[in-house]
NUTI-279917 format. One record per residue (C-alpha): y, z, x. Coordinates in steps of 0.02 Angstrom, whole numbers, plus 50000, padded with zeros to 5 digits. Each point is the difference from the previous one (the first is absolute). Example, Ala and Ser with C-alpha at 12.3 -4.5 7.8 and 13.67 -1.06 7.14 Angstrom:
<nodes>
497755039050615
501724996750069
</nodes>
This chain:
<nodes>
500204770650015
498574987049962
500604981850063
499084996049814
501695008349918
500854985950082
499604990249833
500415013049882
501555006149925
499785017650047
500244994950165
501015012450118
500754996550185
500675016649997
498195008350018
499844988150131
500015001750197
501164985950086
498524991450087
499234998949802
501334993349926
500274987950146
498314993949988
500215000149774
501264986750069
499054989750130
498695000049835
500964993349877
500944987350094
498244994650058
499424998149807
501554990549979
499674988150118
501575002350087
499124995450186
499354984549951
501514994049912
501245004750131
498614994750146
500175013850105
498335011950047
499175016049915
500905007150157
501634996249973
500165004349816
499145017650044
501445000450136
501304997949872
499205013449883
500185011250146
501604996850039
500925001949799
499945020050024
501224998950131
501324990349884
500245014149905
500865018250003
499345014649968
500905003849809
499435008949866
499534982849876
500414985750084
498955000250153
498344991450040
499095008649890
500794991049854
500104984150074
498065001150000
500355005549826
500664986349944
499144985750089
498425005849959
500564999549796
500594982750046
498334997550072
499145004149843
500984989249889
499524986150133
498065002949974
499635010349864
501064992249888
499654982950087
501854994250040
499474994350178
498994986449914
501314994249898
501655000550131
499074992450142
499665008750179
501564997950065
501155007249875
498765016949999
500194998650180
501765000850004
499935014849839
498995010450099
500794998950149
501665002449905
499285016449912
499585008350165
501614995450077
501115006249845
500665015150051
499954998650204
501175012850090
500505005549804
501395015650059
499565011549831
501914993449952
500534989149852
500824986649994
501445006349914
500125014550134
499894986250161
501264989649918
501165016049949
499995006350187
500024983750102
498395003350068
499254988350149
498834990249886
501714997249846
500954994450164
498514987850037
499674993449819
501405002049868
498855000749878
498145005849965
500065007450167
498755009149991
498704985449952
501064987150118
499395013450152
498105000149925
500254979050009
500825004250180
498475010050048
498764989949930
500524985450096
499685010550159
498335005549946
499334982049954
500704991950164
498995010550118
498434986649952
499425001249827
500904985249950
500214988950177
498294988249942
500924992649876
501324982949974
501665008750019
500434992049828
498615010349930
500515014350090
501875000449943
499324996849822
498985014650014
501355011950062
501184991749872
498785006949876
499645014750058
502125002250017
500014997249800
498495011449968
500945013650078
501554999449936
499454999849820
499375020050046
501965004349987
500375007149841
501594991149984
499324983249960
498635004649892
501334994449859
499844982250069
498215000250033
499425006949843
501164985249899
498764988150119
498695007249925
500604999849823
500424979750035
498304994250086
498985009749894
499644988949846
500224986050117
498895007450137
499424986350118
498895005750163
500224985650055
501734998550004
500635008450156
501885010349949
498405007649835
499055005750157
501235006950110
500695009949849
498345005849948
499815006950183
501555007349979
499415008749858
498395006150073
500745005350164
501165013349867
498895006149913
498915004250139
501245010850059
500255009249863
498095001749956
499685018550057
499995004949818
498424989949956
499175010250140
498875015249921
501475013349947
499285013550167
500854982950114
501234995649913
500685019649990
499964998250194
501004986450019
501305005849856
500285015350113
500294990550147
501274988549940
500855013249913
500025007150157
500774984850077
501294999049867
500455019950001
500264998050199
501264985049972
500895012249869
500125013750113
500814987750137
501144994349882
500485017249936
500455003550182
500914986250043
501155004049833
499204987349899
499135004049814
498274992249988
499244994049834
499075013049882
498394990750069
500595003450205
500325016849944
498635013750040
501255012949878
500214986549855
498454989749993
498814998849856
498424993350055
499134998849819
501524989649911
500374989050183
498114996049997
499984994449774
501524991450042
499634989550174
498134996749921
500504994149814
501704991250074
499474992050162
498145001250021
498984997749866
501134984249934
499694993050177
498155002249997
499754993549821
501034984450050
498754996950158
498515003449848
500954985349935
499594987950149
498415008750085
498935008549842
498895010950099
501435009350089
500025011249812
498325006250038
500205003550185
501715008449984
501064999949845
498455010349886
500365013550131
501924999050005
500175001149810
498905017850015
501285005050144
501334996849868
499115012049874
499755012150139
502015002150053
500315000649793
498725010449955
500775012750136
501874995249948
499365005049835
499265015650055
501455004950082
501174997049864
499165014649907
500265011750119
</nodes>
């Protein structure tokens, strides 16, 4: 893949070697600016590129390949849609950083099935577990030099940051998040800095749940793959005696109506309320998310006369 598709939606890690999307990494953290603002060398931030690939497993969705997914969404909203400019280099710094960290040593579990069966990480952290051992991991990750240049006041603000980021990716407090949202959003102050971290909040989410805006041919490939994800989880917790939700189950599941409902519910309301606070973002994504709605109906449709 062309490093040119690095700015463009139809963008795809997954028809990407490792080295490539390694080096789409070192690129866009050096467009950022991240070097200079954390003063550390070209070196070390292509070090830490390197390096993310081996924070995460080998699962069907949630492995490297989306965390390049989704940073490099969040890295378009930073430049095509010019937030960067308006949040300051620090604060894309520290969204950035937080969107290639997001899913680090991600187990191709829920929540709800860590939590149910005591597993290590719902022993660790009673609750977002999963995103408390992203935090966990990330802190690793960013110790080992990217972050050492800087005041330690700056660099515990930055991980604080990057903590919050994160842990508005669990589905369990988008509730909360989204009534942020709702609140700042006549109100909406850039320069006030609780507006900021909740717009980076909001960016961070939908970034991760972007691969719909991608040209349908992507976006088909990644649907498979975290159905797959989801259908292995099911089959675990049909053989430990547990019943999985319709979606976790491979013999239940209804891709067309799951995809109408988790797009008009969840998705599209999210994207149009980041319209709200960064404009372009509806021509760079939500145009294309509104045809992936048509698609999944028009096929819902289709099989409904059958």
């Amino acid at each position: 893949m062309a490093v040119s598709s690095m700015s463009e939606v139809n963008f795809d890690s997954l028809s990407m070697s490792q080295d490539e999307a390694c080096d789409c990494i070192y690129r866009m953290l050096a467009k950022i600016g991240v070097a200079e603002d954390l003063n550390v060398s070209d070196d070390t931030i292509r070090h830490f590129a390197n390096e993310i690939p081996d924070y995460y497993n080998h699962v069907p969705f949630h492995c490297f390949q989306h965390c390049v997914m989704v940073s490099q969404m969040t890295f378009l909203v930073l430049t095509r849609c010019s937030l960067g400019k308006s949040i300051g280099q620090r604060q894309s710094t520290s969204l950035i950083l937080a969107a290639l960290c997001h899913d680090m040593q991600h187990p191709g579990l829920s929540n709800e099935y860590l939590l149910r069966t005591g597993h290590e990480f719902a022993q660790a952290y009673k609750t977002s577990p999963l995103e408390n051992h992203h935090i966990a991991c990330a802190h690793k990750l960013m110790s080992s030099g990217i972050a050492n240049s800087i005041p330690d006041s700056e660099r515990e603000q930055l991980l604080r940051d990057m903590r919050e980021y994160i842990l508005a990716t669990d589905l369990s407090n988008h509730t909360g998040i989204m009534t942020e949202v709702e609140t700042i959003t006549p109100i909406f102050d850039i320069a006030n800095p609780s507006h900021l971290r909740t717009l980076c909040k909001l960016v961070l989410k939908c970034s991760d749940v972007s691969n719909e805006c991608r040209p349908q041919p992507v976006a088909s490939r990644w649907l498979n793959k975290l159905n797959e994800e989801f259908w292995a989880q099911g089959d675990q917790e049909k053989s430990e005696g547990f019943t999985p939700k319709p979606i976790m189950d491979r013999e239940m599941a209804d891709i067309g109506h799951q995809q109408v409902g988790f797009l008009s519910d969840l998705v599209i309301p999210m994207f149009e309320d980041l319209c709200k606070l960064v404009p372009p973002f509806e021509d760079l994504a939500l145009t294309s998310l509104r045809a992936s709605l048509q698609h999944y109906s028009a096929a819902v449709e289709d099989q409904a006369t059958v």
